[in-house]
C-alpha positions as CSV (number, residue, x, y, z in Angstrom):
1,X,-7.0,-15.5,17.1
2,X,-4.2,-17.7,16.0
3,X,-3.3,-17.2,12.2
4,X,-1.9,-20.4,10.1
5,X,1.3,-20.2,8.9
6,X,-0.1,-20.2,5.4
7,X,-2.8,-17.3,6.1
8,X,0.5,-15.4,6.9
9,X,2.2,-15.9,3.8
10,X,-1.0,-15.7,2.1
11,X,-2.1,-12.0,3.6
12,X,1.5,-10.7,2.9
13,X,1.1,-12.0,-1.1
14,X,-2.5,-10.5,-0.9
15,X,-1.7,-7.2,0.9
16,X,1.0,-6.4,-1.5
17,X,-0.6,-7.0,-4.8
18,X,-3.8,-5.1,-3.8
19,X,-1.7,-2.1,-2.9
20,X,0.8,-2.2,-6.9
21,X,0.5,-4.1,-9.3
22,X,4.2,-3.8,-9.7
23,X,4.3,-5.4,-6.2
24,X,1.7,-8.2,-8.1
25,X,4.1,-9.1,-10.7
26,X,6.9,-9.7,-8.5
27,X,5.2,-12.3,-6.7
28,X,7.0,-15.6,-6.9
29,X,4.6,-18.6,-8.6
30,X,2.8,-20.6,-5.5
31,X,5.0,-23.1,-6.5
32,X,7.9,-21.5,-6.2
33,X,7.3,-19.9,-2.5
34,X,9.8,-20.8,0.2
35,X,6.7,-19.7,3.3
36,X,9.5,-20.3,6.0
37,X,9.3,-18.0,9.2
38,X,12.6,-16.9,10.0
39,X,12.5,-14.4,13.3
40,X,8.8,-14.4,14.4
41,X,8.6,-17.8,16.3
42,X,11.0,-15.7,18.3
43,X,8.4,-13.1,19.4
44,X,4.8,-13.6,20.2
45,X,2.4,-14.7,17.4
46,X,0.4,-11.4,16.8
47,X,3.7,-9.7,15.6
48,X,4.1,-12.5,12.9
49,X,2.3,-10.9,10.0
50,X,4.1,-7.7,10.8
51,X,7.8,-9.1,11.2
52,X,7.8,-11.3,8.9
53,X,6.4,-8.8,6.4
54,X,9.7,-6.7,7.2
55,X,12.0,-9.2,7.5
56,X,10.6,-9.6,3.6
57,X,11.9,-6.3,2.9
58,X,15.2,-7.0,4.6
59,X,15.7,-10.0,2.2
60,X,14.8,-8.0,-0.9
61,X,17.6,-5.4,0.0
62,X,20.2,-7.9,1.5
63,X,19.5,-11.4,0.3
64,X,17.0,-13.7,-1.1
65,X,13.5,-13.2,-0.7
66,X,11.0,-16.0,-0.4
67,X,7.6,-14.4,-2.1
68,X,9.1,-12.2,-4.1
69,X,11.2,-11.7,-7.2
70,X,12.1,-8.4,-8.9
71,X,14.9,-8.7,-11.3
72,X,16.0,-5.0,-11.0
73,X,17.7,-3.5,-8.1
74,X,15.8,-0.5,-8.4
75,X,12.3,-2.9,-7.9
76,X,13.5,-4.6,-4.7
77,X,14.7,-1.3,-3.3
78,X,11.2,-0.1,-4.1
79,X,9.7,-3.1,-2.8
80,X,11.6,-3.6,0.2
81,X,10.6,-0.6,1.4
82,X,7.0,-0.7,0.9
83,X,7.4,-4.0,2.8
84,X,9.3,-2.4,5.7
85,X,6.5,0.7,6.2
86,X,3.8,-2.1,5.6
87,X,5.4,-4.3,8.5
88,X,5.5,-1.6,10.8
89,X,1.9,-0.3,10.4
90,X,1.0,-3.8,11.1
91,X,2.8,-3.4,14.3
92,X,1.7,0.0,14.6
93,X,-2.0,-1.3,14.6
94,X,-1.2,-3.0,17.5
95,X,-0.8,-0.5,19.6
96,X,3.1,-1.1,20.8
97,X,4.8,1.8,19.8
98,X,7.6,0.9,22.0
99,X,7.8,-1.8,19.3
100,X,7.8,-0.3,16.5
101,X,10.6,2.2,17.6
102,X,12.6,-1.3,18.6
103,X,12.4,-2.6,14.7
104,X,12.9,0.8,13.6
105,X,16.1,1.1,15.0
106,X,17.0,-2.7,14.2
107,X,16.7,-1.8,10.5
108,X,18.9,1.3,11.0
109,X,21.6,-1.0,12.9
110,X,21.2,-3.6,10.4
111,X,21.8,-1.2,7.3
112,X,24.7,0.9,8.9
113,X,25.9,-3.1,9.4
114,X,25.3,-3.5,5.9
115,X,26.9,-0.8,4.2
116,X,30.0,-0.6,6.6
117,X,30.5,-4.8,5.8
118,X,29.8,-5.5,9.9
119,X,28.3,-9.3,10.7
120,X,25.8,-9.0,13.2
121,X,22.9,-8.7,11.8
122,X,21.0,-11.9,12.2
123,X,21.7,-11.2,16.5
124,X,20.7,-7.9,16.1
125,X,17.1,-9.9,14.7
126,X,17.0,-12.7,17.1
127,X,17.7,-10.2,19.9
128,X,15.2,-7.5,19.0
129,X,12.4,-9.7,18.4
130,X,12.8,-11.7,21.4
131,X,12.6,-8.4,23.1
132,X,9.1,-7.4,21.4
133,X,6.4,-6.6,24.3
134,X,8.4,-7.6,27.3
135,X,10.7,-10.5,26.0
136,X,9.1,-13.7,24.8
137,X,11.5,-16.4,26.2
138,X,12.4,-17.9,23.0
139,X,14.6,-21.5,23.3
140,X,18.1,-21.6,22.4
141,X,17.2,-24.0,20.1
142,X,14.6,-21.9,18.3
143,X,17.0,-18.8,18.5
144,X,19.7,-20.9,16.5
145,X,17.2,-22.3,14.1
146,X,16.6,-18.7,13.2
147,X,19.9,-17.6,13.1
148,X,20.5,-20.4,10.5
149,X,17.8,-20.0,8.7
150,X,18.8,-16.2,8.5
151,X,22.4,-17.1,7.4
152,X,20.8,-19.1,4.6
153,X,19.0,-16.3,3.4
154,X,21.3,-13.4,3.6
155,X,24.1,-12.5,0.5
């Protein structure tokens, strides 16, 4: 069953709150939501929750986040990483373990990236998700939306 883009958004708010209410006061206003997919119209649609949930957690570490804000660095540490172990047991609960080792190692590419001041990240994104299940043949053009969209959103 297909999920609209705002039942994503929404079960990502939802999920969160439920599990801290830390994690519900850092929500960003309705209003003031950007609900943009970044990397999951590169994969198939039942990893959208679950990417997009840890891309969320990439953003609170490295750049700006669209459903969240925590004003602290020690909150969107904290955050970001209940969103990446959230994200991944979404996958998990798909049963593509091959998968989840894939985005695993993605964020521990993307970090050492990070911290050593390396560019590559966002094709490290685009090329890992496109590779979920078998490799979904995402468009050029979709694959350099993405990559803007991710350069728009990264510090």
């Amino acid at each position: 069953m297909a999920a609209s883009a705002s039942s994503l958004w929404e079960t990502i708010a939802v999920e969160a709150g439920r599990e801290s209410e830390l994690w519900a006061a850092a929500l960003r206003p309705e209003s003031e939501r950007e609900e943009q997919a970044v990397f999951s119209p590169l994969a198939e649609e039942r990893f959208a929750v679950g990417l997009e949930t840890i891309y969320e957690g990439y953003l609170l570490h490295y750049g700006k986040p669209r459903l969240f804000r925590a004003d602290d660095r020690d909150t969107r540490i904290l955050l970001g990483d209940y969103l990446y172990a959230h994200g991944l047991v979404r996958v998990a609960s798909l049963g593509d373990v091959e998968a989840v080792g894939a985005l695993a190692e993605l964020l521990s590419l993307c970090a050492h990236l990070r911290a050593e001041g390396l560019p590559g990240d966002g094709e490290a994104w685009a090329a890992t998700v496109a590779a979920l299940d078998g490799g979904a043949e995402a468009s050029d053009e979709a694959r350099g939306r993405a990559l803007a969209l991710h350069a728009e959103r990264v510090e």
